[in-house]
C-alpha positions as CSV (number, residue, x, y, z in Angstrom):
1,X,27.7,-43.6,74.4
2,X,24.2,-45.5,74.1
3,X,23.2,-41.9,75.4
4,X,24.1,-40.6,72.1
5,X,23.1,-42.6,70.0
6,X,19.6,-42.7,71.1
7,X,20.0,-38.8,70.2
8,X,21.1,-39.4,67.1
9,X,17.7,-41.6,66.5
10,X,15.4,-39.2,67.7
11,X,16.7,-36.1,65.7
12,X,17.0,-38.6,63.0
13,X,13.3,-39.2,63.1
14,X,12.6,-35.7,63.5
15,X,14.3,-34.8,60.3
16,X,12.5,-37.5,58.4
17,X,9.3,-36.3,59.5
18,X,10.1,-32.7,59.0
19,X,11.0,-33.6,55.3
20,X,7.8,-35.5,55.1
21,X,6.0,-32.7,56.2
22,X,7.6,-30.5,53.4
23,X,7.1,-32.7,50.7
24,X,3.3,-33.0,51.6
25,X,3.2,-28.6,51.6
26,X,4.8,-28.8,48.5
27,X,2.6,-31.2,46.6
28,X,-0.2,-29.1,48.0
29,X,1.4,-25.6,46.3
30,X,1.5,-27.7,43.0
31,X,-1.8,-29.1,42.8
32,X,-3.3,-25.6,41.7
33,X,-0.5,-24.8,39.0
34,X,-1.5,-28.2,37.5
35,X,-5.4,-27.5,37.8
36,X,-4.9,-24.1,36.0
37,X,-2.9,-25.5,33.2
38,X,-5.7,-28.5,32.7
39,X,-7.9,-25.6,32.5
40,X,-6.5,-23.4,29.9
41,X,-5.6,-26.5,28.0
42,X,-9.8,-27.0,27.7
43,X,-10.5,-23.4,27.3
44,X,-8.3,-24.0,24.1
45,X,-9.6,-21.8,20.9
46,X,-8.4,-20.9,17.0
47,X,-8.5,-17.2,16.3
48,X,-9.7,-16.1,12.9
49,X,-9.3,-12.9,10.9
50,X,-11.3,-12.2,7.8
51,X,-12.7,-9.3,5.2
52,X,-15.4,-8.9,3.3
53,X,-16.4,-6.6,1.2
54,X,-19.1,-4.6,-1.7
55,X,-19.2,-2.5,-4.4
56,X,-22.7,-1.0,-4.6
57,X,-23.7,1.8,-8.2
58,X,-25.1,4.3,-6.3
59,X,-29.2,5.1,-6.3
60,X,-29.1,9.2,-5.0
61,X,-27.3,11.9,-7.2
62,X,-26.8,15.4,-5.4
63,X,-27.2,18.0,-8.3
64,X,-25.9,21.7,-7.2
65,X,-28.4,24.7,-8.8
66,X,-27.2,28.0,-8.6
67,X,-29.4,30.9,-10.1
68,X,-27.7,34.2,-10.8
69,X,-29.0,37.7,-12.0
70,X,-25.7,38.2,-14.4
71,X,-26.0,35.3,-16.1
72,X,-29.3,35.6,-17.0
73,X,-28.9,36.9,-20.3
74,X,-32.4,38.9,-20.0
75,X,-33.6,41.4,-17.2
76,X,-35.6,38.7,-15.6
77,X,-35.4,39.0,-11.9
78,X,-33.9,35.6,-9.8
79,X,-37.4,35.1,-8.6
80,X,-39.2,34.9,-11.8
81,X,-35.9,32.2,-12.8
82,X,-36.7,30.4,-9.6
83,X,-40.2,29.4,-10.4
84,X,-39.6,29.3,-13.8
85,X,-37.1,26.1,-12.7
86,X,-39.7,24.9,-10.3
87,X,-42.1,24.2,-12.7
88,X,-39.4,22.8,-15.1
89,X,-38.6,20.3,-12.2
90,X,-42.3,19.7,-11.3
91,X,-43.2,18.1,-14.6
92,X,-39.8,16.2,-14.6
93,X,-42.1,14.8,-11.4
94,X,-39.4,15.7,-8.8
95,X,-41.0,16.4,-5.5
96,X,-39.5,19.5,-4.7
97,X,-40.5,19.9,-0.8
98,X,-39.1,16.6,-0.5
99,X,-35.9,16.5,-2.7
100,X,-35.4,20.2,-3.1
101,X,-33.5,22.7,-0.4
102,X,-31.7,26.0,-0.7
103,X,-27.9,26.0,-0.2
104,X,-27.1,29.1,-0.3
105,X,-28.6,33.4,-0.9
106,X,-26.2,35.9,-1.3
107,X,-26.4,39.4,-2.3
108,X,-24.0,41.5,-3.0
109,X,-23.0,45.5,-4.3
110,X,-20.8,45.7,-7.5
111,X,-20.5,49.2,-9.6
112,X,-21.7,49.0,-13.6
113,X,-19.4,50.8,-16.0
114,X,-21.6,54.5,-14.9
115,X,-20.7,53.8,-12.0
116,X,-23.9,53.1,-10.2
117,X,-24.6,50.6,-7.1
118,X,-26.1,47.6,-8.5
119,X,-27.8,44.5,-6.5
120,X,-26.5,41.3,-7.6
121,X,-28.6,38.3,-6.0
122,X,-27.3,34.7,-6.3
123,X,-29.3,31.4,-4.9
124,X,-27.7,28.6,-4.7
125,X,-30.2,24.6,-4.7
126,X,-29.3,21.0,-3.4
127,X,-30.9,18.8,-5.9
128,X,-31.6,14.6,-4.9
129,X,-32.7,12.9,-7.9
130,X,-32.5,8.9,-7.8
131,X,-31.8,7.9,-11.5
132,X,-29.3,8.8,-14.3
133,X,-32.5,9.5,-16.5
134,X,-33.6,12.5,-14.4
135,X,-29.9,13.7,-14.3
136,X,-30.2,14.7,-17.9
137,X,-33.7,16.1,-17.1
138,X,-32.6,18.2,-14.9
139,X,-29.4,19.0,-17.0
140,X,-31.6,20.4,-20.4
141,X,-34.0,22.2,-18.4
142,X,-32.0,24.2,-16.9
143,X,-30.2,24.5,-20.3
144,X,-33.6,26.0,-21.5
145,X,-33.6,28.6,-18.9
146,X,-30.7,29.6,-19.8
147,X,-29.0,28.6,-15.8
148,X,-25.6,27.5,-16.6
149,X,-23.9,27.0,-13.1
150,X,-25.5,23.2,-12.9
151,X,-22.5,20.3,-11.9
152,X,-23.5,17.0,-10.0
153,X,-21.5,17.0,-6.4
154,X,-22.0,13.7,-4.8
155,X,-23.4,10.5,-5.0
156,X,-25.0,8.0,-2.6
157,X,-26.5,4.7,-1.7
158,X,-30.0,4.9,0.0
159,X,-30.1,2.6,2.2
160,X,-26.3,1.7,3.4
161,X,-27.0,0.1,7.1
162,X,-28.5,-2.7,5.0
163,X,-25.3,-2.8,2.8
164,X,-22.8,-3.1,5.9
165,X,-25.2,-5.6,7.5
166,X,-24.8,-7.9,4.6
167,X,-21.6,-7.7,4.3
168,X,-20.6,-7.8,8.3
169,X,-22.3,-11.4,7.5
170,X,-21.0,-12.6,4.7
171,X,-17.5,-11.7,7.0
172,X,-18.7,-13.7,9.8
173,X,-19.8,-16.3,7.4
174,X,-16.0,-16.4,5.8
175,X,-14.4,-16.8,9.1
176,X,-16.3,-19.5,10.4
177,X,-15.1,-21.6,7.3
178,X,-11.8,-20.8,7.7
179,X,-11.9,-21.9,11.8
180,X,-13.7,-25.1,10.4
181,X,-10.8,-26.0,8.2
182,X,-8.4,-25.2,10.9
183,X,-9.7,-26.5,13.7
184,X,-10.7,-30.1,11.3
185,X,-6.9,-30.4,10.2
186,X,-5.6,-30.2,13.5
187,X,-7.8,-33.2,15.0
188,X,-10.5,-30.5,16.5
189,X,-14.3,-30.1,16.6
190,X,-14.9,-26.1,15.9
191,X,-17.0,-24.7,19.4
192,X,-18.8,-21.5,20.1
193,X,-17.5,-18.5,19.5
194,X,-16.3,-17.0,22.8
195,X,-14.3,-13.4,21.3
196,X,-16.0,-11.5,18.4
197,X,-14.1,-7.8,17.4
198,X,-15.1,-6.0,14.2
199,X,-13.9,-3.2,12.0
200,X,-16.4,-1.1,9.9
201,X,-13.5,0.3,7.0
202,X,-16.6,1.5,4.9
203,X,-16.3,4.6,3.4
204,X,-19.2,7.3,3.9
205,X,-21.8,6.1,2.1
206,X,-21.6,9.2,-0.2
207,X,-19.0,9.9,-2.5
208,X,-18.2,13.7,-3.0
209,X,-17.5,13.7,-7.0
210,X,-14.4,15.2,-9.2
211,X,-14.3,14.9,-13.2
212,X,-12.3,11.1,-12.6
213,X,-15.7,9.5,-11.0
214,X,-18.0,9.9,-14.2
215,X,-17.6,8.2,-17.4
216,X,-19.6,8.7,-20.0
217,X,-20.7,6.2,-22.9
218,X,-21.7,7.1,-26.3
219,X,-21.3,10.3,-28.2
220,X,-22.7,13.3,-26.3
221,X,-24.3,16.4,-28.2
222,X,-24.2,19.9,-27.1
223,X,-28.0,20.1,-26.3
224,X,-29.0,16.5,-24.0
225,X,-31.9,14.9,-24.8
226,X,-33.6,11.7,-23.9
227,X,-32.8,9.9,-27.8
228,X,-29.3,11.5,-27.5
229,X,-28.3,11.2,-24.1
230,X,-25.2,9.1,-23.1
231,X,-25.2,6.3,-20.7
232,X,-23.9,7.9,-16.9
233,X,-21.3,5.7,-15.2
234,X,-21.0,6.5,-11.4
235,X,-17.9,5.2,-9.4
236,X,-19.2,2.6,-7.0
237,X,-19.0,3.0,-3.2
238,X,-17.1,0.4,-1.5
239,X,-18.4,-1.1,1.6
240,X,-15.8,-3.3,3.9
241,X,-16.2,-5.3,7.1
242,X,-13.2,-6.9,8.4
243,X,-13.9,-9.3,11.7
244,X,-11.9,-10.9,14.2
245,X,-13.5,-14.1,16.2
246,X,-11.5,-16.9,18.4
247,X,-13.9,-20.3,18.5
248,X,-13.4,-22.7,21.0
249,X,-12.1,-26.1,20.1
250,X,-12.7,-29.6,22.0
């Protein structure tokens, strides 16, 4: 009997240090679960989303010239026509190496009423002009030469990296604030930024042109001139930069 119960002890005391030992492993497994969540809970951060954007007139205007032998209205050849509207454009002081390039030559056969071949050339321009002012410039001199196939095709800013630049700033700028005021209301001192995403949802920064994106003010004549000219109203070109930064907070 005492035989026993001195067996009883011992596995008794086994047991209690076999649980001991498991409590010890399993405080061990635990201690890096609670490190990691101490962690994230100092990595904490506000995430912010915000847009900005610009409207910008536009500063280049694409003007399409196309010179053609049937429309005319004389026998004058398409290269005569073509420095004639050279010279027209040189003393509107339009650099025309610079601002100047040909879109387009065609030629093509077409029978007359004797039925005779006849060589019909056609030369199409790409005019850049930078003002509303040299628009109708260009407009009545070609009215002069008698070159009616003249229509403005698209407009442009010049210098648009500049324009998305400010604007990606004044976005950045915006949600900064807005972490500031979130992070301040919830007890928090706004950190460094440690996430920064943005999206460029400018348009092109040309703007091909229909009838609906010119307005005119003023009453227009048949013949343009500088006293008589209406005022030009472009559609602005929208610029947008939307970003996406998470601050850290302490």
């Amino acid at each position: 009997m005492m035989a026993q119960t001195l067996c009883f002890i011992k596995i008794k005391n086994i047991m209690k240090k076999l649980l001991l030992a498991a409590l010890i492993s399993l405080s061990v497994s635990i201690l890096p679960q609670n490190l990691k969540s101490q962690t994230t809970k100092e990595n904490s951060y506000v995430e912010v989303t915000a847009t900005a954007f610009n409207e910008v007139a536009p500063n280049e205007f694409f003007i399409q010239i196309i010179i053609d032998e049937t429309l005319s209205g004389s026998k004058a050849t398409l290269e005569k026509k073509e420095r004639e509207l050279y010279s027209a454009l040189k003393e509107l002081g339009i650099d025309i190496e610079k601002n100047m390039q040909v879109q387009d030559i065609t030629s093509s056969l077409k029978n007359s009423i004797l039925r005779q071949a006849k060589i019909l050339n056609r030369k199409s321009f790409i005019l850049k002009v930078d003002s509303p002012e040299l628009i109708f410039g260009v407009f009545n001199a070609t009215e002069k030469l008698k070159i009616s196939q003249v229509s403005i095709t698209k407009t442009a800013v010049s210098d648009p990296e500049k324009i998305k630049s400010e604007v990606l700033a004044k976005a950045a700028a915006k949600a900064k604030s807005n972490a500031e005021v979130l992070a301040s209301s919830l007890g928090f001192k706004l950190g460094k930024p440690i996430y920064v995403q943005n999206y460029d949802n400018a348009l092109n920064p040309f703007r091909m042109l229909a009838k609906s994106s010119i307005s005119i003010r003023g009453a227009a004549t048949d013949t343009m001139n500088e006293e008589s000219a209406p005022e030009l109203e472009f559609e602005k070109i929208r610029f947008e930069q939307q970003v996406v930064i998470r601050f850290s907070i302490e």
